[in-house]
C-alpha positions as protocol buffer text, in pm:
chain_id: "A"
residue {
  index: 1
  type: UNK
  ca { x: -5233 y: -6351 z: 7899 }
}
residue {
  index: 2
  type: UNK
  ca { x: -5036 y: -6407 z: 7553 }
}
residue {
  index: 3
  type: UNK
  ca { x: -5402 y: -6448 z: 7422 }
}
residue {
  index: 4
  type: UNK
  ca { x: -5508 y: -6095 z: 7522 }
}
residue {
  index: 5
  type: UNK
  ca { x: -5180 y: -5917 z: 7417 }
}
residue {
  index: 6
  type: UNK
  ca { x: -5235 y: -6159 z: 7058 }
}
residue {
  index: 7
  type: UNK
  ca { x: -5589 y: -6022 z: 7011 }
}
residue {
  index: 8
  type: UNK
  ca { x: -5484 y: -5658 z: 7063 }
}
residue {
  index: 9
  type: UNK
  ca { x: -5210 y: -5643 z: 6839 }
}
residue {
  index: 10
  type: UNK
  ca { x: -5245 y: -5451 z: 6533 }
}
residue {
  index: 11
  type: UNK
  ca { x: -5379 y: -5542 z: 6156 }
}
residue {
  index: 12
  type: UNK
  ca { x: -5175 y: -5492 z: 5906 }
}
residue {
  index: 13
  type: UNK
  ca { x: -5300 y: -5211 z: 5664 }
}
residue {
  index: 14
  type: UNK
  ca { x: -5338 y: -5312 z: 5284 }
}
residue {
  index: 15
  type: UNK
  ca { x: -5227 y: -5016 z: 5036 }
}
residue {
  index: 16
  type: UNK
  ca { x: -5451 y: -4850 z: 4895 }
}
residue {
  index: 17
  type: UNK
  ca { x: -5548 y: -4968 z: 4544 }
}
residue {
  index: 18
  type: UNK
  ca { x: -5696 y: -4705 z: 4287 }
}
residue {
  index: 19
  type: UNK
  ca { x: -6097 y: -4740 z: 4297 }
}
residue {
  index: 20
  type: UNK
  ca { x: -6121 y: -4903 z: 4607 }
}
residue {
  index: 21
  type: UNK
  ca { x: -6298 y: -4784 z: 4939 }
}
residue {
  index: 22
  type: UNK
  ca { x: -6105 y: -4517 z: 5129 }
}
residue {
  index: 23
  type: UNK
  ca { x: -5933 y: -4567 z: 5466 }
}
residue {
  index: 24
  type: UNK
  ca { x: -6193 y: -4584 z: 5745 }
}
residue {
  index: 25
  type: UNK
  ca { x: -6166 y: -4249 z: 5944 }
}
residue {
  index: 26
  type: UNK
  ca { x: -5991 y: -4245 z: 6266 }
}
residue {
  index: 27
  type: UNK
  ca { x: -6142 y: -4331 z: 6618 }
}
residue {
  index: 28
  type: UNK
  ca { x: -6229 y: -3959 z: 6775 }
}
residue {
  index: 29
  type: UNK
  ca { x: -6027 y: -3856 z: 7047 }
}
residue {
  index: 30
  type: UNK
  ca { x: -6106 y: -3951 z: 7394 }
}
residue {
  index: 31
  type: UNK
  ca { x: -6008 y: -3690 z: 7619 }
}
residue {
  index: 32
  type: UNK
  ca { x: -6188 y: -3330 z: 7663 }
}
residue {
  index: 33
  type: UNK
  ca { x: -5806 y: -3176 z: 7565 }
}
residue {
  index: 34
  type: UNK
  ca { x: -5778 y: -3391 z: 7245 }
}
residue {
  index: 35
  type: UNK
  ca { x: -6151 y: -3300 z: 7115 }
}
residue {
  index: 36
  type: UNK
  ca { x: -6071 y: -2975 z: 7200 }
}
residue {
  index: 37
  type: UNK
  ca { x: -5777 y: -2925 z: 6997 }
}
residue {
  index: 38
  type: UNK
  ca { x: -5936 y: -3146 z: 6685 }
}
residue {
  index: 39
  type: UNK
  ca { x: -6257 y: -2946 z: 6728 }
}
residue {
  index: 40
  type: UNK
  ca { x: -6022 y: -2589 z: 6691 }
}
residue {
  index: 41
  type: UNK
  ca { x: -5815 y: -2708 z: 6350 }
}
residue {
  index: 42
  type: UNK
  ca { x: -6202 y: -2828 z: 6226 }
}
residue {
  index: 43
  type: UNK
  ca { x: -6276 y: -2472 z: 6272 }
}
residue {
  index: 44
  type: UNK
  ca { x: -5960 y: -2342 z: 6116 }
}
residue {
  index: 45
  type: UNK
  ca { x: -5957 y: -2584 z: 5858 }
}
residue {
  index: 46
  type: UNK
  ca { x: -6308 y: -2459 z: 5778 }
}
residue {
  index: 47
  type: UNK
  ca { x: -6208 y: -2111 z: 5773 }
}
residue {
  index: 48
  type: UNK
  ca { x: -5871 y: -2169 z: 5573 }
}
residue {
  index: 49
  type: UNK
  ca { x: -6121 y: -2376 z: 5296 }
}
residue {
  index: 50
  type: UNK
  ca { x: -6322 y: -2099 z: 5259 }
}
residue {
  index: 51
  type: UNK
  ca { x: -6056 y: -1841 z: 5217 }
}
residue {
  index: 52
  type: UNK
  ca { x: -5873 y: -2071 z: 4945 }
}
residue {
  index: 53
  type: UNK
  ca { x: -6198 y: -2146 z: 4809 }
}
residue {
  index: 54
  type: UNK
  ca { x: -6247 y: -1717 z: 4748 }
}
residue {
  index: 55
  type: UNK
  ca { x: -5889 y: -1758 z: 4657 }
}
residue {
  index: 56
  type: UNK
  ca { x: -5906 y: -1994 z: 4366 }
}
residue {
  index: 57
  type: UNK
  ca { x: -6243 y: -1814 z: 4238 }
}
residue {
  index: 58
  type: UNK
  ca { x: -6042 y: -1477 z: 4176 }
}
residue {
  index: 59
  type: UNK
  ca { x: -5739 y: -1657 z: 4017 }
}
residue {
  index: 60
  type: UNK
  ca { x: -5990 y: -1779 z: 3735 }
}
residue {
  index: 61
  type: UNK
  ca { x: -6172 y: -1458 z: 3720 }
}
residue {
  index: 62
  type: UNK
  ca { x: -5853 y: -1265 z: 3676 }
}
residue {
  index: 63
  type: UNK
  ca { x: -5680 y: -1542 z: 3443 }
}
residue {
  index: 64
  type: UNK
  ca { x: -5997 y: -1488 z: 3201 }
}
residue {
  index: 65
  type: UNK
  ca { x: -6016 y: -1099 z: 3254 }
}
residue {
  index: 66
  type: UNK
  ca { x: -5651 y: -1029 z: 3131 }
}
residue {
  index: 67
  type: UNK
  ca { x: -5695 y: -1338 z: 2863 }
}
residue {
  index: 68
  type: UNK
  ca { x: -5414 y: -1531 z: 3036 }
}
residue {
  index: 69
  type: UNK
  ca { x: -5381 y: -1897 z: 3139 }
}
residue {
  index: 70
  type: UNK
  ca { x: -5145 y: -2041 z: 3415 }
}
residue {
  index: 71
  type: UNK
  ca { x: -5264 y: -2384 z: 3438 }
}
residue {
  index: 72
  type: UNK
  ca { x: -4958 y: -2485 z: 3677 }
}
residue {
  index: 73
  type: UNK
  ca { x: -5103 y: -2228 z: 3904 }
}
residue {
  index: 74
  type: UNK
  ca { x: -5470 y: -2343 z: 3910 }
}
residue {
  index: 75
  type: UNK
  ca { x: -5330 y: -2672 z: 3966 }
}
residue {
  index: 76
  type: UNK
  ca { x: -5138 y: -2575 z: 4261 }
}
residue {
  index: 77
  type: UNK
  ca { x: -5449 y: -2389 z: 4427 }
}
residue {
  index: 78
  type: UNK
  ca { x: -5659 y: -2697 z: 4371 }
}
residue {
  index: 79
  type: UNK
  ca { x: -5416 y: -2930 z: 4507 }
}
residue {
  index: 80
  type: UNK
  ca { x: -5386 y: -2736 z: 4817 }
}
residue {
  index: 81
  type: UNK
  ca { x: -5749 y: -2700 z: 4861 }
}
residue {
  index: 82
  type: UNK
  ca { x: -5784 y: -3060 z: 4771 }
}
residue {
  index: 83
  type: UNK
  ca { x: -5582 y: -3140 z: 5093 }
}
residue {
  index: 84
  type: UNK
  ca { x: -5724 y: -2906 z: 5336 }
}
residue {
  index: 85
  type: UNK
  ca { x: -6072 y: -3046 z: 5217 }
}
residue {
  index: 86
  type: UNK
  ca { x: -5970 y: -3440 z: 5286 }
}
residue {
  index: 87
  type: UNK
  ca { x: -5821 y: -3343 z: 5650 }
}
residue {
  index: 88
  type: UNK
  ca { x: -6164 y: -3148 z: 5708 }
}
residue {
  index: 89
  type: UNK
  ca { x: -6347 y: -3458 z: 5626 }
}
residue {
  index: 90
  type: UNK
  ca { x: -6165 y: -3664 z: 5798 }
}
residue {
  index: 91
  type: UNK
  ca { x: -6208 y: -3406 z: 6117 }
}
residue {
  index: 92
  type: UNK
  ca { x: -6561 y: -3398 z: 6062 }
}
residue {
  index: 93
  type: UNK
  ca { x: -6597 y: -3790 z: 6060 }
}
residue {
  index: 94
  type: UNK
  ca { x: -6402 y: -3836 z: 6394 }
}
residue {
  index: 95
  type: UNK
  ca { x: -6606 y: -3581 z: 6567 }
}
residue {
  index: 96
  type: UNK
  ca { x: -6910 y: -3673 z: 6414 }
}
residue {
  index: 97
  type: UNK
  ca { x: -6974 y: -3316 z: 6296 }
}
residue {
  index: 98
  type: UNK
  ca { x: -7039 y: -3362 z: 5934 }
}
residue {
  index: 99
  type: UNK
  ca { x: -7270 y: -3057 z: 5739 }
}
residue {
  index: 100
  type: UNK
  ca { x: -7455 y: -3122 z: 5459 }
}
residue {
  index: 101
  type: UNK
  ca { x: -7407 y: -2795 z: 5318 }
}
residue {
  index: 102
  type: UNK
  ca { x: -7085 y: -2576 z: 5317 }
}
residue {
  index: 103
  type: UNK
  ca { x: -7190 y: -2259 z: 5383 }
}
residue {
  index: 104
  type: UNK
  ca { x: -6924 y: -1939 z: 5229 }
}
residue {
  index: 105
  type: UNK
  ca { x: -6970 y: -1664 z: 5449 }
}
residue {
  index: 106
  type: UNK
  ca { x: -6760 y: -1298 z: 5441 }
}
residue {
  index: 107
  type: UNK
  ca { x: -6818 y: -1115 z: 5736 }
}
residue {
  index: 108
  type: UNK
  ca { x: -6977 y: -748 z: 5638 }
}
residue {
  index: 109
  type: UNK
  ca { x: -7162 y: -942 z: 5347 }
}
residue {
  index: 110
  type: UNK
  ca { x: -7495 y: -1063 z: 5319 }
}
residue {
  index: 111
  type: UNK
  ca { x: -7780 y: -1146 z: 5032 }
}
residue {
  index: 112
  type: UNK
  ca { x: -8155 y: -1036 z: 4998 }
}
residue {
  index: 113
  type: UNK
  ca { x: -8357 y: -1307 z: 5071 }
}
residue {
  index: 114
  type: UNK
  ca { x: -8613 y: -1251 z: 4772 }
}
residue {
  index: 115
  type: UNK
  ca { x: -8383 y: -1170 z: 4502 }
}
residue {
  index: 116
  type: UNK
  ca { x: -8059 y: -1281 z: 4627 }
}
residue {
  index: 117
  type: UNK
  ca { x: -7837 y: -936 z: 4596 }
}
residue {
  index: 118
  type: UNK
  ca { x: -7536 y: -903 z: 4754 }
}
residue {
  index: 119
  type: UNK
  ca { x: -7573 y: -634 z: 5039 }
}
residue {
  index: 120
  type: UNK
  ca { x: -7401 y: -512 z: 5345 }
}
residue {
  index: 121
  type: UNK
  ca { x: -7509 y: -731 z: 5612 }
}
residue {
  index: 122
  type: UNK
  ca { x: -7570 y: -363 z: 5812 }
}
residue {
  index: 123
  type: UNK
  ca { x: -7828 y: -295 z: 5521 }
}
residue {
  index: 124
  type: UNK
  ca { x: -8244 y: -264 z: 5642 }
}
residue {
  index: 125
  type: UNK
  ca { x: -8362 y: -314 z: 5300 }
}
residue {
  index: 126
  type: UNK
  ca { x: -8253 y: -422 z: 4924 }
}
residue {
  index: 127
  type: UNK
  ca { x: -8147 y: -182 z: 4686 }
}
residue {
  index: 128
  type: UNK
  ca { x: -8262 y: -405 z: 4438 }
}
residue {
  index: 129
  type: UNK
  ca { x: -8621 y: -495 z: 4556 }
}
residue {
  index: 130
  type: UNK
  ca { x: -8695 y: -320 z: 4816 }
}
residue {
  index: 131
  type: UNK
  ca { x: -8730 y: -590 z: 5074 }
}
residue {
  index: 132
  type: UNK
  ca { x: -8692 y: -542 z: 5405 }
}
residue {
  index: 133
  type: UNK
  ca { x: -8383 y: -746 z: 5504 }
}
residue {
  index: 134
  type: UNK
  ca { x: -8275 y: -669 z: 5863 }
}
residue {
  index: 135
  type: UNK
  ca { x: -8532 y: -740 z: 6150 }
}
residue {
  index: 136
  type: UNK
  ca { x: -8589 y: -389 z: 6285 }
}
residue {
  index: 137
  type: UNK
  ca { x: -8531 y: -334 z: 6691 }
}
residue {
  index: 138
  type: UNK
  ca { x: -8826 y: -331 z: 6902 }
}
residue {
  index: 139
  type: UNK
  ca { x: -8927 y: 39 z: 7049 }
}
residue {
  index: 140
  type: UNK
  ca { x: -8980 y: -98 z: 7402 }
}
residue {
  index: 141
  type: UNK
  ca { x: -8625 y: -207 z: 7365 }
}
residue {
  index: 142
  type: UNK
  ca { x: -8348 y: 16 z: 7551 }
}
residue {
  index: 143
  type: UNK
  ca { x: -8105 y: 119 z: 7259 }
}
């Protein structure tokens, strides 16, 4: 027995040195409750990026527009969005849901497929091009 309770003990953890290999991510969770609740913040987290991420973008674009520069502020908005992007990776490694590509979306928006226009995602067709961009309802189909 005092070789089992040897062999489960912890490692130590070495600090982290500048240039070396991150911290490994954390063992999911085992129960149903526990996945549940990390799968939820992954969602948030997700949803908080993007808004920060739309949040940052018009800081800059006003900054430039009124000729101004608050580089302590940009800084702040990065550093926050710096952190809620290293707890969504780490999320996304310990549930094994990692995306290749981050997707922005903003409900009530969408974009032509052929020239890439920013519509109303309600739209039928492009007021740029002309193409047709929502599928329309079949007429057998009760409305």
């Amino acid at each position: 027995m005092a070789n089992d309770t040897d062999a489960e003990a912890p490692t130590s953890v070495q600090p982290a040195v500048p240039g070396a290999p991150a911290e490994p991510a954390p063992p999911p969770p085992t129960t149903w409750r526990a996945r549940g609740r990390a799968r939820r913040r992954l969602r948030y987290l997700r949803a908080a990026r993007e808004l920060a991420l739309r949040d940052l973008g018009g800081l800059v674009f006003e900054l430039h527009r009124h000729n101004r520069e608050r580089p302590d502020l940009v800084t702040a908005k990065l550093d926050a969005l710096g952190e809620l992007d290293r707890e969504r990776r780490i999320l996304e490694d310990a549930l094994d849901d990692r995306r290749d590509v981050d997707v922005l979306r903003l409900p009530g928006l969408a974009s032509c497929p052929r020239c890439g226009t920013v519509l109303a995602s309600d739209a039928r067709f492009c007021s740029s091009c002309g193409q047709a961009v929502a599928e329309t309802a079949p007429a057998d189909a009760p409305a």
